[in-house]
TITIVO-650997 format. One record per residue (C-alpha): x negated, y, z; residue in one letter. Coordinates in steps of 0.1 Angstrom, whole numbers, plus 5000, padded with zeros to 4 digits. Each point is the difference from the previous one (the first is absolute). Example, Ala and Ser with C-alpha at 12.3 -4.5 7.8 and 13.67 -1.06 7.14 Angstrom:
BEGIN
<drendren xx="4877" yy="4955" zz="5078" aa="A"/>
<drendren xx="4986" yy="5034" zz="4993" aa="S"/>
END
This chain:
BEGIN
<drendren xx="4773" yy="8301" zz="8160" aa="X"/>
<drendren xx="5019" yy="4976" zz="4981" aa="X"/>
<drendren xx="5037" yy="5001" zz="4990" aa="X"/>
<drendren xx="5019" yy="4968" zz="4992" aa="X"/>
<drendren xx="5033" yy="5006" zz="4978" aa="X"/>
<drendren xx="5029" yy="4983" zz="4990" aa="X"/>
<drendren xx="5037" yy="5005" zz="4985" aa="X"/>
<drendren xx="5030" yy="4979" zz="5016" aa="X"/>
<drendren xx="5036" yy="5006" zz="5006" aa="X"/>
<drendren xx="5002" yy="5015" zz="5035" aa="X"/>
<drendren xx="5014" yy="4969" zz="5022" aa="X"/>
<drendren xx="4963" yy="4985" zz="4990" aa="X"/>
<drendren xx="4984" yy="5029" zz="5002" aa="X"/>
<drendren xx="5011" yy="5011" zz="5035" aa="X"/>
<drendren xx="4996" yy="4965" zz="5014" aa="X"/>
<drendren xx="4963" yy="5003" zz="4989" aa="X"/>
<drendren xx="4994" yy="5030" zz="5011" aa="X"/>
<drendren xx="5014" yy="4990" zz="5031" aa="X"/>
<drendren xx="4976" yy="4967" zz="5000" aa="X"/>
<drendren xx="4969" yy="5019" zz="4997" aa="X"/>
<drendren xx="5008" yy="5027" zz="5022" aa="X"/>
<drendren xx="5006" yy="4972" zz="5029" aa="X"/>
<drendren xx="4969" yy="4981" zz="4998" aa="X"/>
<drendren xx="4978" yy="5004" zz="5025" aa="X"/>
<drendren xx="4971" yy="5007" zz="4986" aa="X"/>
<drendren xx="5014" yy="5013" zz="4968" aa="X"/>
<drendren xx="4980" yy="5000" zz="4968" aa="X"/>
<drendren xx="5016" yy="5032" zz="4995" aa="X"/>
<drendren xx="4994" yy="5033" zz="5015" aa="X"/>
<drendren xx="5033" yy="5013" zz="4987" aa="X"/>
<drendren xx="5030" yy="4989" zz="4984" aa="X"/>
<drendren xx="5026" yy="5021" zz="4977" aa="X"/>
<drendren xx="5031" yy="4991" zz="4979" aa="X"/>
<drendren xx="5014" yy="5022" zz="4974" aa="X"/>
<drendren xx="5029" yy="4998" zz="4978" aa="X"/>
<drendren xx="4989" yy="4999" zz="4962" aa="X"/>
<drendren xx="5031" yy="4997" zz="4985" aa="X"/>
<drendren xx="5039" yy="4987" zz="5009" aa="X"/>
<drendren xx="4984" yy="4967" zz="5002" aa="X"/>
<drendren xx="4962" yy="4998" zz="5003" aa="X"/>
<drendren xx="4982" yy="5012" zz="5031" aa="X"/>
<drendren xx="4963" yy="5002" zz="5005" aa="X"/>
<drendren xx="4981" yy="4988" zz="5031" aa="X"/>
<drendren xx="4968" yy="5014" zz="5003" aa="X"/>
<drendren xx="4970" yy="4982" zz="5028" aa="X"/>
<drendren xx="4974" yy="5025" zz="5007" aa="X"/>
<drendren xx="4968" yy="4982" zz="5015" aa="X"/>
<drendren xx="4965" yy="5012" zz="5008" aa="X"/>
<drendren xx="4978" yy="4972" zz="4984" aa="X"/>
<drendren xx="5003" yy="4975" zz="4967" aa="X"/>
<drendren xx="5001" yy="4972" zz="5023" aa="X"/>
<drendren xx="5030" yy="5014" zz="5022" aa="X"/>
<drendren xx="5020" yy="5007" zz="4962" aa="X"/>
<drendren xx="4995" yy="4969" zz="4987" aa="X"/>
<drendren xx="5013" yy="4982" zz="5033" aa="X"/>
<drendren xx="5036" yy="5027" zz="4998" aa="X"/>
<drendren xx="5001" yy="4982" zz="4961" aa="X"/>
<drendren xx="4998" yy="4971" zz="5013" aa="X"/>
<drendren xx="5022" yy="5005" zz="5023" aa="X"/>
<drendren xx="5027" yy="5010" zz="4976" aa="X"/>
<drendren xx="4991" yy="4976" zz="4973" aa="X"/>
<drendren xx="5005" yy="4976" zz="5027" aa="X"/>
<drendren xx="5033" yy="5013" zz="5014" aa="X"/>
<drendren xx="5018" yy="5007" zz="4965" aa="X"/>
<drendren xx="4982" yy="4977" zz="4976" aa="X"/>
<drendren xx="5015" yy="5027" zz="4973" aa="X"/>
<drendren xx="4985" yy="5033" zz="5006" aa="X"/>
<drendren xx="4966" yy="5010" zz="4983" aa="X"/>
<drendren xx="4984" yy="5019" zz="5021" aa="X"/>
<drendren xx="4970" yy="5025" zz="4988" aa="X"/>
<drendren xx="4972" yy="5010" zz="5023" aa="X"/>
<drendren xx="4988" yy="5030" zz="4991" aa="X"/>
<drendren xx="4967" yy="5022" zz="5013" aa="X"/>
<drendren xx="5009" yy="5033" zz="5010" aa="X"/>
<drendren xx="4981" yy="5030" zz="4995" aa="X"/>
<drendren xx="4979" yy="5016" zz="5029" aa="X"/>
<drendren xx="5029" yy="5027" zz="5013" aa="X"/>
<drendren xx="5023" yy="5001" zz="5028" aa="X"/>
<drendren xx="5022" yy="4973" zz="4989" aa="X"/>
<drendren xx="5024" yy="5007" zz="5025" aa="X"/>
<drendren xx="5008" yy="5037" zz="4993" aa="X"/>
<drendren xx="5002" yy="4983" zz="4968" aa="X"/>
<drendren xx="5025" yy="4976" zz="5004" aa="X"/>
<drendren xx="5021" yy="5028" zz="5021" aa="X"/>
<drendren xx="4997" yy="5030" zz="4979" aa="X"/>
<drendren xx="5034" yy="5014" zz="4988" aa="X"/>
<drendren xx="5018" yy="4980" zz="5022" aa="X"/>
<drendren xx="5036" yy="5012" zz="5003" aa="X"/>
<drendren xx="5012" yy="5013" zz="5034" aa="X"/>
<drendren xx="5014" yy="4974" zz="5026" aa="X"/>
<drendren xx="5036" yy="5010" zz="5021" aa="X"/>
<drendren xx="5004" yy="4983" zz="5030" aa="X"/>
<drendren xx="5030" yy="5015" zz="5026" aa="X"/>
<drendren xx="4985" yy="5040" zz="5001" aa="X"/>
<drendren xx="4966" yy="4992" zz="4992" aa="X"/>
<drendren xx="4985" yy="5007" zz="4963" aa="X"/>
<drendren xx="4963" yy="4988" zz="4997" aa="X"/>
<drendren xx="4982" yy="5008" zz="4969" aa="X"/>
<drendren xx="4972" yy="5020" zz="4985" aa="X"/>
<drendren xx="5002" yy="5040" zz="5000" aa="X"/>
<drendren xx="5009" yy="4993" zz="4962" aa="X"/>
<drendren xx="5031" yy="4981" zz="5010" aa="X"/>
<drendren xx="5006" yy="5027" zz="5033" aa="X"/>
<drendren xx="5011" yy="5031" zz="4979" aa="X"/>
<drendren xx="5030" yy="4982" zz="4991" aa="X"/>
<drendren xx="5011" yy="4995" zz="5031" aa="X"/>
<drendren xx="5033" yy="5020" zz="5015" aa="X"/>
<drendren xx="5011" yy="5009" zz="5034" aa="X"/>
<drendren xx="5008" yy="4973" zz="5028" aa="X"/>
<drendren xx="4975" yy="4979" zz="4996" aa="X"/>
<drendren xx="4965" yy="4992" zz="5016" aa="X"/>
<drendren xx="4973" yy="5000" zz="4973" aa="X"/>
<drendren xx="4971" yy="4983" zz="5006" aa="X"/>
<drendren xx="4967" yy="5008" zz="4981" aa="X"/>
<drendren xx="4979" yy="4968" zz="4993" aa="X"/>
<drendren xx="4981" yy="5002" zz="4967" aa="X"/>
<drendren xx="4987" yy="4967" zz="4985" aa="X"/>
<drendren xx="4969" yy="4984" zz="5016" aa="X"/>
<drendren xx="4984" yy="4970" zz="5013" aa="X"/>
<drendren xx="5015" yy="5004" zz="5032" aa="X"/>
<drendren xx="5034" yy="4975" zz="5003" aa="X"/>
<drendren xx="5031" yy="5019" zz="5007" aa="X"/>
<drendren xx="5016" yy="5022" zz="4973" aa="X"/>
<drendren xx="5034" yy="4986" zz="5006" aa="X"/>
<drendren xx="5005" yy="4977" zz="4969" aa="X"/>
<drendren xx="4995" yy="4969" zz="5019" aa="X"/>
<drendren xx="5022" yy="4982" zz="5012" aa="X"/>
<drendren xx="4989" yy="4996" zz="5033" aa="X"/>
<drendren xx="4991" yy="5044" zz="5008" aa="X"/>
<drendren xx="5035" yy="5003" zz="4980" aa="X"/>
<drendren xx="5017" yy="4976" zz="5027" aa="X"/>
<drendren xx="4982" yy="5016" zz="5029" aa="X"/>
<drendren xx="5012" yy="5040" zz="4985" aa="X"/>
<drendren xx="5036" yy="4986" zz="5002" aa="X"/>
<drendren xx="4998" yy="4983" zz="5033" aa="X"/>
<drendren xx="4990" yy="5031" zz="5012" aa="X"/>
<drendren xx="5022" yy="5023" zz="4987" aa="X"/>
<drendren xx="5026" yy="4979" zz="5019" aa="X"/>
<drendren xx="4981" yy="5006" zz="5027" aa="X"/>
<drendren xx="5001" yy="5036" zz="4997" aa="X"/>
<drendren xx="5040" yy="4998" zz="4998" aa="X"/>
<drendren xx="4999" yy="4987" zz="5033" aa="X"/>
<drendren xx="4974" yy="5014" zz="5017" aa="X"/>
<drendren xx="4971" yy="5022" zz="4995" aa="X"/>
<drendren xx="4967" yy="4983" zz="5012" aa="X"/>
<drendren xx="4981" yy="5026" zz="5018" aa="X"/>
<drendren xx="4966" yy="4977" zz="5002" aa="X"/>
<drendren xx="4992" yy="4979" zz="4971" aa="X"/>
<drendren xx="4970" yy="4972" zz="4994" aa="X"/>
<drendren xx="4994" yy="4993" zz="4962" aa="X"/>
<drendren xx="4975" yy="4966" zz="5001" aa="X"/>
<drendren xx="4986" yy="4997" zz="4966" aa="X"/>
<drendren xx="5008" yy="5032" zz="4990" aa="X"/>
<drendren xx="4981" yy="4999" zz="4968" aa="X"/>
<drendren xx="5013" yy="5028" zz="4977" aa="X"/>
<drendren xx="5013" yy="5017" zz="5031" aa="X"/>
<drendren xx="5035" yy="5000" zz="4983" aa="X"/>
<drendren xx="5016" yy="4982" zz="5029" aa="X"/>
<drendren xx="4989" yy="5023" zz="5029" aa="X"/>
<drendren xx="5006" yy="5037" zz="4974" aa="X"/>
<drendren xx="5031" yy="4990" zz="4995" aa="X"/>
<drendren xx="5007" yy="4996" zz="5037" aa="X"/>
<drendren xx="4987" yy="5034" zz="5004" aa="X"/>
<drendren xx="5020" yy="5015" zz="4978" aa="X"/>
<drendren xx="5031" yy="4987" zz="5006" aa="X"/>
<drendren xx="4991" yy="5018" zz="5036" aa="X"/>
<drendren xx="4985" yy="4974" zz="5024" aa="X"/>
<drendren xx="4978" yy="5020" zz="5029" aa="X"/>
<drendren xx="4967" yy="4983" zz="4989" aa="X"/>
<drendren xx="4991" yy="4964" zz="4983" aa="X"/>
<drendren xx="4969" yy="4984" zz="5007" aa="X"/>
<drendren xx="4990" yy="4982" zz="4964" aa="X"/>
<drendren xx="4969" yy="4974" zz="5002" aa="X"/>
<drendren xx="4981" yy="4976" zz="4973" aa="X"/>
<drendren xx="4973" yy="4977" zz="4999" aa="X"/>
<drendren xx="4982" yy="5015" zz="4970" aa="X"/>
<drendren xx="4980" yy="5032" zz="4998" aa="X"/>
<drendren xx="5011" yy="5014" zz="4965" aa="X"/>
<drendren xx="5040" yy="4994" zz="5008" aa="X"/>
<drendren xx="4995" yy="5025" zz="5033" aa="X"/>
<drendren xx="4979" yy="5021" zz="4976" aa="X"/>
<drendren xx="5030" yy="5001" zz="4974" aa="X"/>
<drendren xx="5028" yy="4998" zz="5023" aa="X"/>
<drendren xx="4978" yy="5032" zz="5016" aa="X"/>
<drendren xx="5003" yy="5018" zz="4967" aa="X"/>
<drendren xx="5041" yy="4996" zz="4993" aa="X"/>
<drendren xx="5008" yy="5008" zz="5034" aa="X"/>
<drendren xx="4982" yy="5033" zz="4994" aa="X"/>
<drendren xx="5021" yy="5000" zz="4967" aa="X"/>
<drendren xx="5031" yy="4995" zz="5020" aa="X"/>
<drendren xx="4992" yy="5029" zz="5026" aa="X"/>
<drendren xx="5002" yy="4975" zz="5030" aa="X"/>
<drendren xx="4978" yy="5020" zz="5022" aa="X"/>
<drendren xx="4988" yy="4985" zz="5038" aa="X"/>
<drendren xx="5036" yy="4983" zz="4998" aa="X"/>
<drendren xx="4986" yy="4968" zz="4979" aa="X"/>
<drendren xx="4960" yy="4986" zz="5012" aa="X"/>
<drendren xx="4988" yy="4971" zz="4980" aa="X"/>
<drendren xx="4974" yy="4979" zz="5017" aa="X"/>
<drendren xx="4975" yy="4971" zz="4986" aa="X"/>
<drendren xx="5009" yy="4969" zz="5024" aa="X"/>
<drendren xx="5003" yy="4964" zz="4996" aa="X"/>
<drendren xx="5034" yy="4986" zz="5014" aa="X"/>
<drendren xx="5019" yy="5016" zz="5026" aa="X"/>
<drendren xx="4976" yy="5002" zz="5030" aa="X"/>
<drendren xx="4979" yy="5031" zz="4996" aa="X"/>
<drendren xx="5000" yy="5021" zz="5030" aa="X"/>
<drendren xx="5017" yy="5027" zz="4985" aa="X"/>
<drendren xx="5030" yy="4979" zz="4987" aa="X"/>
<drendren xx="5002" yy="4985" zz="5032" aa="X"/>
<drendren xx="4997" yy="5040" zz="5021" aa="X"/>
<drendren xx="5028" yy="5012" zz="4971" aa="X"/>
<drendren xx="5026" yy="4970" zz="5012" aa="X"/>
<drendren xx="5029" yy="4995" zz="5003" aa="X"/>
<drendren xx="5011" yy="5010" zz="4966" aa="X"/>
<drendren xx="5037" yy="5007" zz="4990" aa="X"/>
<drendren xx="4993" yy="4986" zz="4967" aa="X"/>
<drendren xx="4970" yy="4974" zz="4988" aa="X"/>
<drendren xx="4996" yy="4990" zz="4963" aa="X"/>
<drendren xx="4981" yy="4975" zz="4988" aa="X"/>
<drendren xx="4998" yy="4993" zz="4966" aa="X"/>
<drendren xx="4974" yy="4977" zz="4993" aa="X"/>
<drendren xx="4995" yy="4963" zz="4991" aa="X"/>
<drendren xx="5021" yy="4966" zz="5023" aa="X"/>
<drendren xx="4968" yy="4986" zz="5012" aa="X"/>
<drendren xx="4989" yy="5035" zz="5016" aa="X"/>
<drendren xx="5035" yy="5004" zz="5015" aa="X"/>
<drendren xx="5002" yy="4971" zz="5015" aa="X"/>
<drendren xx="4969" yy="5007" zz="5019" aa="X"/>
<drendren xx="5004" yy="5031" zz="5009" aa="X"/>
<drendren xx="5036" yy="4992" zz="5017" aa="X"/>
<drendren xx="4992" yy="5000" zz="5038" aa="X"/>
<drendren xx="4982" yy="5034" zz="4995" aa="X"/>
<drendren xx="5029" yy="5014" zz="4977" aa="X"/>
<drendren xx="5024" yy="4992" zz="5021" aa="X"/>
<drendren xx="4982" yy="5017" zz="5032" aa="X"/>
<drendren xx="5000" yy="5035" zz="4981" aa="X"/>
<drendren xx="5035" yy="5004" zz="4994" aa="X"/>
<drendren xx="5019" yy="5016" zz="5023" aa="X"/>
<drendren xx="5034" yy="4990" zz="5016" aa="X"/>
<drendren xx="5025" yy="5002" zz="4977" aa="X"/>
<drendren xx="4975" yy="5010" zz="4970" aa="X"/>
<drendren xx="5003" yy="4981" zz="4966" aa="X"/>
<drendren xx="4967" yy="4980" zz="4982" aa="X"/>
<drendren xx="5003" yy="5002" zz="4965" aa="X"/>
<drendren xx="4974" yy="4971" zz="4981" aa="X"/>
<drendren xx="4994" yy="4995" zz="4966" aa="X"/>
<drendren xx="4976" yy="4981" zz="4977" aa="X"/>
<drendren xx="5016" yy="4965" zz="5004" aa="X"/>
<drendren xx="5014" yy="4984" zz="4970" aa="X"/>
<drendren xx="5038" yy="4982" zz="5006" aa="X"/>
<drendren xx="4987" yy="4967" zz="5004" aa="X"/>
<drendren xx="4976" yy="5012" zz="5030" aa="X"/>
<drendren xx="5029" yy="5015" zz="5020" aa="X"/>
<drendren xx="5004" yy="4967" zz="5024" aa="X"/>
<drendren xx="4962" yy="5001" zz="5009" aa="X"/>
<drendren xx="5001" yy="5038" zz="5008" aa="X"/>
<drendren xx="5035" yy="4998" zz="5019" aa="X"/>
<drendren xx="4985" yy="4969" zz="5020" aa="X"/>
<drendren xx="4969" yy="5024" zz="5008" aa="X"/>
<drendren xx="5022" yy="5032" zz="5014" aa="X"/>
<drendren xx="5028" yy="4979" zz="5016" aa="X"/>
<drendren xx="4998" yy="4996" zz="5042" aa="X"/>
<drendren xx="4980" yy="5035" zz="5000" aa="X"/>
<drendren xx="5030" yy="5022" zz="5014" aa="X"/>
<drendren xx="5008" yy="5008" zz="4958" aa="X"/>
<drendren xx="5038" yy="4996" zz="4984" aa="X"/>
<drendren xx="4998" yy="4995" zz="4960" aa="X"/>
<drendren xx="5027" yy="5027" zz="4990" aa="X"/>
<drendren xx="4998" yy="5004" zz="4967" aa="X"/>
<drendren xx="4981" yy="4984" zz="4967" aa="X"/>
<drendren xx="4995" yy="5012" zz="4964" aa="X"/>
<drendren xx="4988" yy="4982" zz="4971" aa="X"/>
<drendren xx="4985" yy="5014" zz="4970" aa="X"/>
<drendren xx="4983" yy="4986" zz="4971" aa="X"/>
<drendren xx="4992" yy="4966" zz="5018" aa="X"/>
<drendren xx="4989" yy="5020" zz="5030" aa="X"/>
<drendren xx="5013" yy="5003" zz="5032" aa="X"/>
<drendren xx="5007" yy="5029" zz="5027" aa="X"/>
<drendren xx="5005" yy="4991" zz="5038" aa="X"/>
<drendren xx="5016" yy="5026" zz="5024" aa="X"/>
<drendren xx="4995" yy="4992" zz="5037" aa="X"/>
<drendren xx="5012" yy="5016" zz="5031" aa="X"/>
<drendren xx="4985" yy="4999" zz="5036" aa="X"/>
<drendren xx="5024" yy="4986" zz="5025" aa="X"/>
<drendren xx="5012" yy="5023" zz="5024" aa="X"/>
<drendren xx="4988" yy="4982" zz="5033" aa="X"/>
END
């Protein structure tokens, strides 16, 4: 594993970040930005191979001819519990998600959520699980989902949270074997009982997604290109009147996804932006 590293002011170092997150394929397996100081922050690309770092400097040397980017060999350790450790505790409307460290602290009248570091994506610092957490704790103001689909559900964060707030049962699914594993692990953490399953599928048309529809709520945060193709069979799980929360797509990619979900009996109600990222709330029309 191989980290490249560099120190700009945060305009530059966002819109990188941003850059490298978006390409598709990405050089980088992961993408952080940290403030340094009141006026330096540091981007750090996180990719599997020499080859793939080199490219992300490149990339930035390329795109802002002033940064000096480092590549730097990591040692053999989970580099993602790594990167995470220590991280503080994220609020978003009633949830807190953090590690057990973090959880003591937390008071009465709020919904913690225990997600410990791990190579798993979801422990509510990006922008994009961040987004989701407060799109759905509007949702929970205005109606509590009593059937929930979590596509992608990687850490699992999505779909506990869900669950705790007091949905009936969520149905959480992902495409690789060790998120399921991990996401398996927290929502024993969390005490979600036979209220949350988390199932390895690819997409949205395994059998038991399909026998579980329609859902009150579906989530999807994962990357634009995979939500545009998954849009005809999104759209036929969602019950009347039930809301589709995605996630995943940077700002710039809105139009594409919109274009996908638009003439599939789905209203856009609400959008949130975060950190470059966007948040797209959709409701099924009521026919």
């Amino acid at each position: 594993m191989y980290r490249v590293h560099c120190q700009l002011d945060r305009t530059e170092a966002e819109r990188l970040s941003d850059l490298l997150a978006g390409l598709d394929p990405s050089p980088a397996s992961a993408v952080s930005v940290e403030e340094v100081s009141k006026t330096m922050w540091s981007l750090d690309a996180f990719c599997i191979g020499e080859d793939e770092a080199n490219e992300a400097a490149a990339i930035i040397a390329r795109e802002s001819p002033n940064a000096r980017a480092a590549v730097i060999k990591l040692d053999d350790k989970d580099w993602v519990a790594m990167s995470l450790a220590g991280l503080p505790a994220v609020h978003a409307g009633p949830f807190v998600v953090a590690g057990a460290h973090e959880l003591v602290r937390v008071r009465g009248g709020k919904i913690p959520v225990w997600i410990e570091a791990g190579p798993a994506f979801g422990t509510g610092h990006h922008g994009t699980t961040k987004g989701c957490l407060e799109a759905l704790s509007l949702e929970l103001k205005r109606r509590m989902p009593r059937r929930v689909l979590d596509i992608g559900t990687g850490s699992g964060v999505l779909a506990i949270a869900a669950v705790k707030a007091g949905a009936d049962f969520a149905l959480g699914t992902d495409l690789d074997f060790d998120s399921i594993r991990i996401a398996k692990e927290n929502a024993k953490n969390n005490a979600t009982g036979r209220r949350l399953k988390l199932l390895y599928a690819r997409g949205a048309g395994h059998s038991v997604i399909r026998a579980g529809a329609p859902y009150d709520l579906v989530l999807a945060n994962i990357l634009a290109k995979p939500l545009v193709g998954l849009a005809p069979e999104i759209a036929k799980l969602v019950r009347t009147g039930g809301r589709v929360i995605l996630s995943g797509l940077l700002t710039h990619q809105e139009p594409q996804v919109k274009s996908a979900y638009s003439g599939r009996g789905l209203n856009l109600v609400a959008r949130r932006r975060l950190n470059g990222w966007s948040t797209l709330t959709y409701e099924r029309s009521v026919t």
